[in-house]
Steps between C-alpha positions, in 0.01 A plus 500: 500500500299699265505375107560845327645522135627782297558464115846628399409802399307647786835372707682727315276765539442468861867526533554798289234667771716383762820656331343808482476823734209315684626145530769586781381267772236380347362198371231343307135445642251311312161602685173456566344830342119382593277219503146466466298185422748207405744709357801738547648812345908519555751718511873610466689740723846536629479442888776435785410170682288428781430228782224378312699423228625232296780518228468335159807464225322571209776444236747677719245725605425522864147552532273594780241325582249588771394194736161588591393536124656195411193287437460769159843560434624114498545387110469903414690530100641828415538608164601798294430492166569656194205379285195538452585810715799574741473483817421248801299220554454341838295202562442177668371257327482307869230701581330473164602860449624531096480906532298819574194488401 
């Protein structure tokens, strides 16, 4: 099973999403968004499930997580913030990834 974390605030967040107009049927994906060299850029949509699929609890968030990325997406940490600027942060320090560069 993939080790994904959420801080409490991007929890609450993702679930406000999922409240909303757009969340019916939907539910979290953290994502691959590229890769090149020894690093990845992620993502976060709202997505129905698939058979490649596996399902994290993230706080008592159900997260999707896709199998065939999972050697970038195990030990991925999502964060929103509110300082030094709002908004999200998504690493994994497994990977030796601390952040966009």
């Amino acid at each position: 099973m993939a080790d994904v974390t959420f801080n409490k605030l991007a929890v609450r967040k993702m679930q406000e999403a999922l409240d909303g107009p757009n969340g019916e049927g939907k539910m979290v994906r953290v994502m691959v968004d590229h890769v090149h060299g020894d690093h990845a850029h992620y993502g976060l949509v709202l997505s129905t499930r698939t058979g490649h699929d596996e399902v994290v609890d993230v706080g008592g968030l159900e997260v999707l997580v896709d199998k065939r990325q999972m050697d970038w997406l195990d030990g991925v940490e999502v964060k929103y913030l509110l300082y030094p600027q709002e908004g999200w942060k998504i690493t994994n320090p497994k990977r030796n990834n601390h952040g966009d560069h």
